[in-house]
C-alpha positions as CSV (number, residue, x, y, z in Angstrom):
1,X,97.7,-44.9,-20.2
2,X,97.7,-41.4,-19.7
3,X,96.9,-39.4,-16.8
4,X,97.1,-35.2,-16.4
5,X,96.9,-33.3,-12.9
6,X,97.2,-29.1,-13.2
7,X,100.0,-27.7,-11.2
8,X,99.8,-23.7,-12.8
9,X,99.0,-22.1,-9.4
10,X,100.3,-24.8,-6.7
11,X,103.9,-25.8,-8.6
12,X,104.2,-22.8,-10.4
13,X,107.7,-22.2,-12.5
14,X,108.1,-18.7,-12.1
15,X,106.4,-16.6,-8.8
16,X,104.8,-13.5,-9.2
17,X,102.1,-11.9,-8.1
18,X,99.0,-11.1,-10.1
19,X,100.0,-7.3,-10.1
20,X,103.6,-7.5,-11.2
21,X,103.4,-10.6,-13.6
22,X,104.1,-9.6,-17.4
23,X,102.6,-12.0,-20.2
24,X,105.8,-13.5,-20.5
25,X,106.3,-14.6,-17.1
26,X,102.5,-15.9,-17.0
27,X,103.1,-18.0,-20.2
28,X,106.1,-19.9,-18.0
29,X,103.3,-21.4,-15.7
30,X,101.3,-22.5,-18.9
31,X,103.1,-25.7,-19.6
32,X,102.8,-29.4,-20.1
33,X,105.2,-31.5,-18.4
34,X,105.7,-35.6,-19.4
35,X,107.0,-38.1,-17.7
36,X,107.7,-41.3,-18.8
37,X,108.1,-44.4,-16.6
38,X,108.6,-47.5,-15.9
39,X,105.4,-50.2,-16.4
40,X,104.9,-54.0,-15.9
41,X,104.3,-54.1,-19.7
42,X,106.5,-55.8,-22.2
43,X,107.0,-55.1,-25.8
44,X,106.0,-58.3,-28.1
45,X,106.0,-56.0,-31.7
46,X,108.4,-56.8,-34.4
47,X,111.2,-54.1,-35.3
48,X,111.1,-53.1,-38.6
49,X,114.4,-51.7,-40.4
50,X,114.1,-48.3,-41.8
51,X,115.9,-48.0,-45.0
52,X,118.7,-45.2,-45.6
53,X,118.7,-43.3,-48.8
């Protein structure tokens, strides 16, 4: 399951003001962070050996 929540303006990475920002520095805040974690689910799929040339 995925879920997404938008952080640019409350969490942002780099803090400037609308005036003194460059392009660069607004392209910072435009991001998408993933975390992965832990779930009650369990894995029942068979591993499949890759072959190595």
């Amino acid at each position: 399951r995925l879920e997404y929540q938008w952080f640019g303006k409350t969490r942002p990475i780099h803090n400037c003001d609308e005036v003194t920002c460059t392009p660069a520095m607004h392209q910072l805040n435009r991001r998408t962070e993933l975390r992965v974690g832990k779930t009650s689910y369990g894995y029942t799929g068979r591993q499949k050996k890759v072959d190595t040339m």
